[in-house]
GUZADO-35952 format. One record per atom (N, C-alpha, C, O): x, y, z. Coordinates in steps of 0.001 Angstrom, whole numbers, plus 500000, padded with zeros to 6 digits. Layout:
<rs>
XYZ
...
</rs>
This chain:
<rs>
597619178803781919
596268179087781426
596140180559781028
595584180906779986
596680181404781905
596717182506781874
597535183385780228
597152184346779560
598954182321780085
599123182800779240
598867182320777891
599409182774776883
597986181346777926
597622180529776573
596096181877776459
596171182444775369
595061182325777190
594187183155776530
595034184471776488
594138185292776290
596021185077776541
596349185981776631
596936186057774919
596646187004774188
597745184954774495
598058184225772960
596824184561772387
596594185606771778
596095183713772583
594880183583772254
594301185600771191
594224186137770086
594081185830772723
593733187468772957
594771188092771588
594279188359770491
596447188274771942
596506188806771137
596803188617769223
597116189401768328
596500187170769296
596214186350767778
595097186939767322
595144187344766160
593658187163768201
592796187717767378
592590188979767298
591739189470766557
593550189806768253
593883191629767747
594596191450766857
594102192182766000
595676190852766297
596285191202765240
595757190872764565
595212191887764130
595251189679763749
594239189545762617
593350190425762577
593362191012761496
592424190852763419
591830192153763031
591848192729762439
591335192894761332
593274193833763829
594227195048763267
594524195051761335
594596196078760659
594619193964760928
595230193277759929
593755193604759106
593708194573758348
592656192798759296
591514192876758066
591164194058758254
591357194828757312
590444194686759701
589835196225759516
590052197166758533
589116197815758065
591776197378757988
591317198603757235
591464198155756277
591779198980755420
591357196702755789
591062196152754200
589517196029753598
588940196324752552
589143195336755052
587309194718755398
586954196342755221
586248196694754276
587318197012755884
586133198534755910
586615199843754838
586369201044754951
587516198995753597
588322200538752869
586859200898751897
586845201989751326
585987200223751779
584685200489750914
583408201249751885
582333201618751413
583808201373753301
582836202426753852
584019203288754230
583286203850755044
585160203902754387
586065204450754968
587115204810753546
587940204033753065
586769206341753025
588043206327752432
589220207090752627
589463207682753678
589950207086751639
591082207719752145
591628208923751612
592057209230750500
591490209573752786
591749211137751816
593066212380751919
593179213604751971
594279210633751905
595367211789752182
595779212037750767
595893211319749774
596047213872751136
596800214221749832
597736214009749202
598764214454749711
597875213425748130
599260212893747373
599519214080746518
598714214982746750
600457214374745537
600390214730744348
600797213739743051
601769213685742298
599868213180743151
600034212094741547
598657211287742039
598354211128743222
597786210749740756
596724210587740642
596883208560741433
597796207774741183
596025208383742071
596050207000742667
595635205828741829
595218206288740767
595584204919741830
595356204071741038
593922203193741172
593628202504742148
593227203349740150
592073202709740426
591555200993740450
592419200122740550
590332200689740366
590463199094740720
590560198358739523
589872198579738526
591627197270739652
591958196621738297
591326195967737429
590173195840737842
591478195394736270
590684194859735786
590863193457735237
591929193147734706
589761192514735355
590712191181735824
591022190667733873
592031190207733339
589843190970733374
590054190552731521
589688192094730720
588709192841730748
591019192124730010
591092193268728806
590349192542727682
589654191527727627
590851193640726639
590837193526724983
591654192395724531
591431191731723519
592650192220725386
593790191114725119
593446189772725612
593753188684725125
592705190054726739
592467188857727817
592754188751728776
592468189830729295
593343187893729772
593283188010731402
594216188627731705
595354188246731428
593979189650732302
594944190078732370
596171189824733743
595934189887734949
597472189533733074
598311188965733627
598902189666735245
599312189097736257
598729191022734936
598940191770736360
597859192186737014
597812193370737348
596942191438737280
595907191955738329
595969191485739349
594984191763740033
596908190674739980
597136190564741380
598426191436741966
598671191746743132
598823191590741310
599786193230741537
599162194493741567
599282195382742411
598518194465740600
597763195837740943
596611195635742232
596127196580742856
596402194677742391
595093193947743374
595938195039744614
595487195960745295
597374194424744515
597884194282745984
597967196394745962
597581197164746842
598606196715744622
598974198478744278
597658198903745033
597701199253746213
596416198859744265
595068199378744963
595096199283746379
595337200282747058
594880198214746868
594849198189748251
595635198647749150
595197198895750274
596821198828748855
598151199881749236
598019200882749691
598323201301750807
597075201817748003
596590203122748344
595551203485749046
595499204508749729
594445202457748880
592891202502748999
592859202368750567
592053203130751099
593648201468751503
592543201117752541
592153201933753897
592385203128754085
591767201394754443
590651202370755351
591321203216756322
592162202533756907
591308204192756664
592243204806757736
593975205262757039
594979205575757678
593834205169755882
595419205188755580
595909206199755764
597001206146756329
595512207212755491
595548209018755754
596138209029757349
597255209427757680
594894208386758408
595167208905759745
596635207869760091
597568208326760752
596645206557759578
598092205583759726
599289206666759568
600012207180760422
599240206805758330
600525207327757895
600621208677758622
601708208949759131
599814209378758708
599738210720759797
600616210612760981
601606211271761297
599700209097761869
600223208588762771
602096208047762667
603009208282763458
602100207457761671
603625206963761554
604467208000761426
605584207970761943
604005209080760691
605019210894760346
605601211070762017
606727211004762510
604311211309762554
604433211995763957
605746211341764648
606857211817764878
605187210076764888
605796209079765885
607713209022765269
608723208866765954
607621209155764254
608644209282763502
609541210141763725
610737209886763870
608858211576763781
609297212873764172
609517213214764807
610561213863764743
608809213155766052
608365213071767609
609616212320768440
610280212988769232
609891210960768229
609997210095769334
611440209743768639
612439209560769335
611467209664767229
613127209159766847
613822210414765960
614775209988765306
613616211645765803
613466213016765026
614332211395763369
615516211061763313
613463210987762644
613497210251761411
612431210964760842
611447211442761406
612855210983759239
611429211691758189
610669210303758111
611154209208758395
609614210516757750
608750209683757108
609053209473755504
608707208420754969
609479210147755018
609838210374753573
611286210684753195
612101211389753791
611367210231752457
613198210122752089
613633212024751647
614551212741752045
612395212306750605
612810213998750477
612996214758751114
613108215861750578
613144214692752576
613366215368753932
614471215209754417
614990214095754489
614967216166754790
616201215687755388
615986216570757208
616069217790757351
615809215927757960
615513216830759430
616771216870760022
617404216047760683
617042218234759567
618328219481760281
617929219555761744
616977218990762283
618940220448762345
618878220980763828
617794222010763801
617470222705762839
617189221999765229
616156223276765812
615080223168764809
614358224123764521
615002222265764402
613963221981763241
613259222484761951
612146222492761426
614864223008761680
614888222872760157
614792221700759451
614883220622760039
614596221776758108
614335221280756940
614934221404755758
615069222484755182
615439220006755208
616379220098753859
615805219264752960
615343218161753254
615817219867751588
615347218801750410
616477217620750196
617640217991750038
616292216745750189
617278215928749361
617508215519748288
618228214617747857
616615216492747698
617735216943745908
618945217369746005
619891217068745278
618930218334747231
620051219209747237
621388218356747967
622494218711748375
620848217390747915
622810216714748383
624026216539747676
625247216533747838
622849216354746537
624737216081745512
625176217175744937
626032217002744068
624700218727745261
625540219986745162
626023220027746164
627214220335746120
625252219681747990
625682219501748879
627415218654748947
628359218954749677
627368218052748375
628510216984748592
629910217058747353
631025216562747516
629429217815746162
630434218762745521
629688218465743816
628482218393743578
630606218358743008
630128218857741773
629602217557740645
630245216510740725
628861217598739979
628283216380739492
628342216692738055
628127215632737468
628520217590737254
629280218082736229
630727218063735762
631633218404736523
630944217670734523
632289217603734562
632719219401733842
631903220232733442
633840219497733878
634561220944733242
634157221414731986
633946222578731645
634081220501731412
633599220100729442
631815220690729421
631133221399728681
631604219896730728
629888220615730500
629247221286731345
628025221247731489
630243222147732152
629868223361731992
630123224457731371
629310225352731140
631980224417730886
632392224901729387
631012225142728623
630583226278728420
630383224036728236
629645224041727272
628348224667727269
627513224812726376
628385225071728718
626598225465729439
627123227129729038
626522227989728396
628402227170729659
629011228974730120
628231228926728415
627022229135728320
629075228636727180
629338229562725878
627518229331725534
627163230380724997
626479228508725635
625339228582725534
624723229570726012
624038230270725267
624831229828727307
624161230832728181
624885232395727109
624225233180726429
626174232379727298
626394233382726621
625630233607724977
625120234685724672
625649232855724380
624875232705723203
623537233321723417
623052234047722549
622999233097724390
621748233403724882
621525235051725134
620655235864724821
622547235084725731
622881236920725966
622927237311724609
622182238249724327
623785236713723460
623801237864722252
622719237491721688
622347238422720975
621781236345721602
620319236371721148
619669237425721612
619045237892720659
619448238156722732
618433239066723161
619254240137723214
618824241232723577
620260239984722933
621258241465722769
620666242125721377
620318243271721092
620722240513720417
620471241347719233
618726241912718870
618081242269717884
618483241693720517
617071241902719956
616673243283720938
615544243720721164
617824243736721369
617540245089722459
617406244548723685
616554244967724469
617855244010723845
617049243356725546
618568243481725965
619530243582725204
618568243444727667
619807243186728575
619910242076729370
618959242125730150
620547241141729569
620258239747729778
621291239777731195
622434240211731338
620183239004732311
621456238670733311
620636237385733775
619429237195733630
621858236304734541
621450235343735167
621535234956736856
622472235318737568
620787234442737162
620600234348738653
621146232835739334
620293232061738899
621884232199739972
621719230595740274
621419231256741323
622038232255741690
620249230666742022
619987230847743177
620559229493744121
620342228349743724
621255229741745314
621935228776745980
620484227798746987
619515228230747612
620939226489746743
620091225753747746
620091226221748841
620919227032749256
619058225721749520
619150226527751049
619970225969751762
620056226716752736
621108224538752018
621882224150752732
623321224576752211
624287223871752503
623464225649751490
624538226176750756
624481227402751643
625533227930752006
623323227872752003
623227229039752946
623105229135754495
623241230166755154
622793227739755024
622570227226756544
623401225800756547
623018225070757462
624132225408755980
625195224726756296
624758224011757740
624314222877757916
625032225046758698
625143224570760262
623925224094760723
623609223637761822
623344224261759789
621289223297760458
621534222097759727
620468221488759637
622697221334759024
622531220321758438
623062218990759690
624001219056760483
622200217999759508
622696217117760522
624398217112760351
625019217482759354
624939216602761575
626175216674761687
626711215296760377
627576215398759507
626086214465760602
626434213432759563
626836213828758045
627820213274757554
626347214454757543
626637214827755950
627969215551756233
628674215678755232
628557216147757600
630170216713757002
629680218460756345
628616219079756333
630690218679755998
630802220377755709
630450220540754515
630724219455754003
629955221286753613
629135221156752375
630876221450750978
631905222109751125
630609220986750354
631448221255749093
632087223040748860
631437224085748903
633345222865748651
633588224393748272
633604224496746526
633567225540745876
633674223036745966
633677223365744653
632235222861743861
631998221701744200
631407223285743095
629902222691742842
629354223158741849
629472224377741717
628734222564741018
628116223397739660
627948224717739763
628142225365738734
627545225457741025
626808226425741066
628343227659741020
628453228827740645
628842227141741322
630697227962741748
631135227820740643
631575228876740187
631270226429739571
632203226691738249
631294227211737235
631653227625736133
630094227167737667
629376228083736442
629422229314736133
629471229953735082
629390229616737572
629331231523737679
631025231684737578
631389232771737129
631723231058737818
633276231448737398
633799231506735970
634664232159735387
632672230286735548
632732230330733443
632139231890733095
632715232835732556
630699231766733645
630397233038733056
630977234292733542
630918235333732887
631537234196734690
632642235884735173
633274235632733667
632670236228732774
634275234924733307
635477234402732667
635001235145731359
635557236152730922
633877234513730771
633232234612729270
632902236381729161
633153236967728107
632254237211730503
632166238268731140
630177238449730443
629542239356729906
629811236750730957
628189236675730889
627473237641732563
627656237530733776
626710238454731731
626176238690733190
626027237935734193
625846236779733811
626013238065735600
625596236897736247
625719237370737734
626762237697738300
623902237333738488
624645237676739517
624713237287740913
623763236673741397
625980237645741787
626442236376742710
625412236312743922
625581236775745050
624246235593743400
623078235406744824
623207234567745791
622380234478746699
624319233820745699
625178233282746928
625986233974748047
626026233832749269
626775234979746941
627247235784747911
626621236732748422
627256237297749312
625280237274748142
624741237901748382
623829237578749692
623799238431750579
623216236586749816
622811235930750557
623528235715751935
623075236006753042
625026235011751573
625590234386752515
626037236352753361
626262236508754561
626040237083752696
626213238265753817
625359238976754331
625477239869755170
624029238367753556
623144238970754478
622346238454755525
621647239057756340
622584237104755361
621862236131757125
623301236478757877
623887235446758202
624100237873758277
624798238002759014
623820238607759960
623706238494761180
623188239237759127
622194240410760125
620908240124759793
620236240934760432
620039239290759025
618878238739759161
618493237643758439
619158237379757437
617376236805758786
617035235187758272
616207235172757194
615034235540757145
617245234488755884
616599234707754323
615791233899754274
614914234070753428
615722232656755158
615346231418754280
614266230702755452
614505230705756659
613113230132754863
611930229989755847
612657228676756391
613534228049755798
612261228469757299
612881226539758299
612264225613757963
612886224580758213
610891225363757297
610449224294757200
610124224093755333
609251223337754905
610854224776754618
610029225321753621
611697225113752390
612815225079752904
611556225030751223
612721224722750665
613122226177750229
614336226193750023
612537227425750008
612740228439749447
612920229612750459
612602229466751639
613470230857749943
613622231986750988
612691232384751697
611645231764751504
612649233130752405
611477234107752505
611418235518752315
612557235961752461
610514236522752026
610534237424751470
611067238331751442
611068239206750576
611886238225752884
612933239375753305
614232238676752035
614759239392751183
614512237239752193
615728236954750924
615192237739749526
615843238465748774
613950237386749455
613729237841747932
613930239244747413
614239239662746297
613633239916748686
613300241505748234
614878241722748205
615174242532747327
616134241166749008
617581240932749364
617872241454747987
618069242615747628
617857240441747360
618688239936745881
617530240831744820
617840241427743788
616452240742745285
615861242052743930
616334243157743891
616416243798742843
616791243644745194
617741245016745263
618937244725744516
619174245689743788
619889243710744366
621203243548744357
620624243502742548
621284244243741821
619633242809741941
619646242736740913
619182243996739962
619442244248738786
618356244715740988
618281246237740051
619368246927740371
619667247901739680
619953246650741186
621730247718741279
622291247369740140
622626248330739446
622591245928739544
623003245440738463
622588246369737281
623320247043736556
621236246236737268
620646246669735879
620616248223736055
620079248915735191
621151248741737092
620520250242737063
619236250997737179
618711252006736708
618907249781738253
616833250177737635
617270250458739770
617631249822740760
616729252390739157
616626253595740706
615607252640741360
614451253012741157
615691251777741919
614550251306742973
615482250153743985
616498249485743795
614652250314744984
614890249441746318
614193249556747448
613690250530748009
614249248115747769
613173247613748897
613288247703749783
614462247572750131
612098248036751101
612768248180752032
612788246649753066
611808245942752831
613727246093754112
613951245127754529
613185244786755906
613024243688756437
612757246074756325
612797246460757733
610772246435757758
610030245622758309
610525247314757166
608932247571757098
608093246023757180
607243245637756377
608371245615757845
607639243941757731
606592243581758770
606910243954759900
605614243056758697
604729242355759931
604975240609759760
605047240116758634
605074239889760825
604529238476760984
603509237971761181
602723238197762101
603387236890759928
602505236142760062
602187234779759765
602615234263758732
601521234192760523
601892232235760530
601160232025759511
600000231791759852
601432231992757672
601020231821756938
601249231198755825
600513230897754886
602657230994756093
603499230377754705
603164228576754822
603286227840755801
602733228274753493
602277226535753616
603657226039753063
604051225978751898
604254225715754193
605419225052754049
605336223847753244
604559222940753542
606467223778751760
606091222477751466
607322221095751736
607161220083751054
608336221136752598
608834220285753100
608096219347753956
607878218146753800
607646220430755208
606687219636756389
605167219120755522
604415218209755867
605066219792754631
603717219179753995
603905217509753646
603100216603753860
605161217448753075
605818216075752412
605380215215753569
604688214222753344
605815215604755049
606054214546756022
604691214413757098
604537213640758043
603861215384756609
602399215649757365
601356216345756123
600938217489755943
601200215216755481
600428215607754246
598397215753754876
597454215673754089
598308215885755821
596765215721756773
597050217182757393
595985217767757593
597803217685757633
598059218733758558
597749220111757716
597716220149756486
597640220661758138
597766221946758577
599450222750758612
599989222924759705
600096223153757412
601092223553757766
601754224543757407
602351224777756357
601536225506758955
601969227074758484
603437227458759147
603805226931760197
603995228133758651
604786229025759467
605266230284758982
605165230725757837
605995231004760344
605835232767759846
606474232721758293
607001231852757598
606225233755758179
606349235051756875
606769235833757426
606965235839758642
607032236777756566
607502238135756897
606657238924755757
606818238732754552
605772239803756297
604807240360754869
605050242221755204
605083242928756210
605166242406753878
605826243700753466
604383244573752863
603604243919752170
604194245453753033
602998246497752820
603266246634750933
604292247216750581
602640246270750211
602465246717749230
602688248628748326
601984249632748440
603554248459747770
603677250000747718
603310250635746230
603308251863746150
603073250038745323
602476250737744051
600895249288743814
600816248098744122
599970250231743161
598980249628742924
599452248584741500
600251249288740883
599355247744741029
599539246795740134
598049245973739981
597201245863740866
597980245387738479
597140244769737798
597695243505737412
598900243564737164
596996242035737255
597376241067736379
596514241229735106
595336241570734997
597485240867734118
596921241085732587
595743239835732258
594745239762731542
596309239106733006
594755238272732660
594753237209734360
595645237102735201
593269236544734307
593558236057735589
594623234919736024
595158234120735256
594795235008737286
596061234040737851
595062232809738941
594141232862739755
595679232094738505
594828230945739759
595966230812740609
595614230803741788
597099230714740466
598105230825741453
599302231303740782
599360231468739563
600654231616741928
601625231935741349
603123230658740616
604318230705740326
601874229593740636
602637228636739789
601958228298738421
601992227209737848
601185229718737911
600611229405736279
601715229777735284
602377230809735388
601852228977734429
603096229028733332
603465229980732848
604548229944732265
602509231521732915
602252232673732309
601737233649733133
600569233615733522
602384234369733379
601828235662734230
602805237302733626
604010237416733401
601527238508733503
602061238672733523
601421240028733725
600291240166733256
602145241356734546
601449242347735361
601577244105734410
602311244413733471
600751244762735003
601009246333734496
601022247039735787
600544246688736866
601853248415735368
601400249120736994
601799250450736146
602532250447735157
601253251441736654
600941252649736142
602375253656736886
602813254767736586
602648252986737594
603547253545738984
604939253153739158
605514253118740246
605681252727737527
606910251773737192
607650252871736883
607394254069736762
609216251785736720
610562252592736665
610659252856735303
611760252930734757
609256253054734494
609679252929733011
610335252129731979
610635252349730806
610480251047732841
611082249326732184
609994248618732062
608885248828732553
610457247522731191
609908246258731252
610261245238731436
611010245110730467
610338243978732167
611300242887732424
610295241557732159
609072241680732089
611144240000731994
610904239323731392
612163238421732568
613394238427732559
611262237790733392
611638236569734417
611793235008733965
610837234478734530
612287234285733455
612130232982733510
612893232332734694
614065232357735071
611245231473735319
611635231584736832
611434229746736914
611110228956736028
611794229514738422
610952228445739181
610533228987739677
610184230166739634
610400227467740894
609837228000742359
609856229021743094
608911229552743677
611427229437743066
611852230757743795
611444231623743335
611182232526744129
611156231887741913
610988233474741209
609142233746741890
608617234853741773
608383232534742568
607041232549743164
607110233900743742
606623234845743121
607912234133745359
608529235231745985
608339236308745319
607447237135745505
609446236331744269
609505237693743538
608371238581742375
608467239740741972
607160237378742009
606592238617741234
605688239300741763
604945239534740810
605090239957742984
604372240812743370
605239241794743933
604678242735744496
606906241775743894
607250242764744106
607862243550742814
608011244771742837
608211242734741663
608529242995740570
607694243606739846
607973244422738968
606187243101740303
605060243545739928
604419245193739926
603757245850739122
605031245456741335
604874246584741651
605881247831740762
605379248951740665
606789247676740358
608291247953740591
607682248623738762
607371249800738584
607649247682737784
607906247563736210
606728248051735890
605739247952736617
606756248735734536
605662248855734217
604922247946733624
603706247923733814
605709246830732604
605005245494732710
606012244356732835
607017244169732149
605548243647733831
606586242585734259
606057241179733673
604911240730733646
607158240688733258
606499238686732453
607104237881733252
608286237997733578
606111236745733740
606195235727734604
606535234216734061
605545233493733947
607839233628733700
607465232477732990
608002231534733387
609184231778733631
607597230108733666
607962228695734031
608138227732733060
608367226551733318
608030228236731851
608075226821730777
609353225824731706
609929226175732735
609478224889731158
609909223500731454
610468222780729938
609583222089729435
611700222816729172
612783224193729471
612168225591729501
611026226002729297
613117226073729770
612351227638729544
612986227720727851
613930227445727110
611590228346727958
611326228867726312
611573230266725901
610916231280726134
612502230117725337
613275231704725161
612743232715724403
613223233838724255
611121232009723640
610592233004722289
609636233875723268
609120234982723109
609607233184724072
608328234197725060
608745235063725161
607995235925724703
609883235571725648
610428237355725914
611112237636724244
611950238507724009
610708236971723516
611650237516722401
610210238068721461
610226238896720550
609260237482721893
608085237827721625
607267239331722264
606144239731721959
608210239934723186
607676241300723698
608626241922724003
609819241620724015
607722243475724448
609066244759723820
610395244911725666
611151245796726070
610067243761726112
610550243917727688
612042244456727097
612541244305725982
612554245151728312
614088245613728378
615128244827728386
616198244839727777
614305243629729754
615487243025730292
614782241786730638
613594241617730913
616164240602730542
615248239271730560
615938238628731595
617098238433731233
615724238213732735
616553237798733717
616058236493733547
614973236261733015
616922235521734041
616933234048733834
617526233297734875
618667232836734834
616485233152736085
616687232308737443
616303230814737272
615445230218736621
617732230299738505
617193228558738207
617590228531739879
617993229396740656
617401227691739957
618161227189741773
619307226124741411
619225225259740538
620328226356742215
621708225434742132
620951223610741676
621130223027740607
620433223285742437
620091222257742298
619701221190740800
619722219991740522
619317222659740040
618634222328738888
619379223407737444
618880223820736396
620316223506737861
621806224076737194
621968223264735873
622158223908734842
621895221576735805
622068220421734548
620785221361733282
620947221557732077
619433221814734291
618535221988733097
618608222899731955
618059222845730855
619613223963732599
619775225096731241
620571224134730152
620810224775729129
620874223261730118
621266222558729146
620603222286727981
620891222270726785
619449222036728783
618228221844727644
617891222966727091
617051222878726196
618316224061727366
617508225820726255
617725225529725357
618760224864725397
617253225637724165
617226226051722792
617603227137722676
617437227744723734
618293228072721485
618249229464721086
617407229665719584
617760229306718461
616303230298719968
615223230384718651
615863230778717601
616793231564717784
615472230249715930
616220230432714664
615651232009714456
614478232301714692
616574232905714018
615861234565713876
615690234064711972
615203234857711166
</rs>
């Protein structure tokens, strides 16, 4: 008897469990952050007529829509994290001491995904690229910035094995030594300087500011531009919005330290910035090395323009998607540096070189 209402009991919690957050997604919504727009409610007859997928999308809507989904999936991250250290999301990869790895970065992780022929073909482009802005006065150097498991190796779960010694990011910069394309080694630069301090944030796919200011030194030694940062002058603070842990706790709250450096020349933006991911930025400072420079950046180059900022007398900020080479060919800058991250090494493929 006992265990027939107990059946009973839990037949009508699960049906519940089951309608509640379908029955209540129209007083209860849902407000976890995605990045891509959700899908709204379908429509059962078009212009065409009935339409044939509205019980697919019936099921898509309700997927996104229902009640509590934000605090569920919150709940499933945790428990995930917490109790079996598993991501909630495949773009995560959860390292030791609780670091964080993208999983873009595996198949540089795991060796080279390029064949010889095309990067041959990337080296003599890139170089092409150098005598385009050569012939236009400019000094051209390039940056691959190394993934962050190219630089912490030993925070990678033991399962993936030892990372690749041979990888786009190694036969590229060996084409361009070869061709004698500028280029400069921010791998090796890196890998000798987390001997004596930590470049790269733990929860976060990019350096942190102590890496950035690292390699901005190594890159004005390159160019000859009298300036350098200092490494040491730093305060902490729990401020950086990590966007790995964001992926796997999109409800949260998610900070961790920085390292923030005192500002040392006054600088201006030429027009306003809503953030440092607008396609166009670009600064003056009264208090420069008498240069002008011209960045085509990602993510990583984020880091670097408030110190570049300070540094140039006018510094250009650019993200096109390819990068668009007329933008610095379009101003009187000195020097045009051209950063990508290992990961995304295939895209200089896509540059154009503008018709003069």
């Amino acid at each position: 008897m006992k265990n027939a209402v107990f059946q009973k009991f839990f037949i009508i919690y699960f049906v519940l469990l089951c309608i509640i957050p379908v029955g209540t997604m129209y007083f209860f919504s849902s407000d976890l952050s995605e990045n891509r727009e959700l899908s709204g409610f379908p429509v059962l007859v078009t212009e065409d007529g009935f339409n044939m997928d509205f019980f697919d999308e019936c099921a898509t809507y309700v997927a996104e829509h229902f009640a509590f989904r934000s605090q569920l999936v919150a709940l499933d991250s945790e428990i995930k994290y917490k109790l079996f250290h598993s991501p909630s999301d495949s773009q995560v990869i959860l390292g030791k001491e609780d670091w964080m790895f993208f999983e873009g970065s595996l198949k540089d992780y795991a060796g080279v995904t390029m064949s010889s022929e095309e990067i041959d073909a990337l080296a003599d482009k890139l170089g092409d690229v150098c005598a385009y802005y050569e012939g236009l006065g400019k000094e051209t150097i390039f940056m691959l910035v190394p993934n962050k498991n190219t630089i912490y190796p030993e925070y990678m779960p033991e399962s993936f094995g030892e990372p690749a010694t041979v990888t786009n990011r190694t036969m590229l910069q060996n084409a361009l030594e070869k061709r004698k394309v500028p280029c400069l080694d921010v791998a090796g630069i890196l890998l000798a300087g987390k001997e004596t301090d930590e470049l790269y944030l733990h929860q976060d796919t990019h350096w942190n500011n102590t890496g950035a200011r690292l390699v901005l030194n190594a890159l004005y030694e390159k160019l000859c531009v009298d300036f350098a940062y200092s490494l040491e002058d730093y305060t902490v603070e729990i401020s950086h919005e990590s966007d790995l842990s964001q992926i796997l706790f999109p409800t949260r709250e998610n900070l961790e330290a920085q390292r923030i450096y005192p500002q040392l020349h006054e600088f201006s933006y030429q027009k306003r910035v809503r953030s440092m991911d607008d396609l166009n930025i670009a600064s003056t400072t009264e208090e420069g090395v008498g240069k002008s420079i011209y960045l085509y950046r990602d993510s990583f180059g984020r880091a670097m323009i408030p110190y570049m900022a300070e540094v140039f007398d006018e510094a250009y900020f650019n993200r096109s998607t390819p990068y668009d080479l007329s933008y610095a060919a379009e101003t009187d800058c000195d020097y045009v540096v051209i950063e990508i991250v290992e990961r995304n090494i295939p895209d200089l493929c896509e540059i154009t070189i503008p018709q003069k």
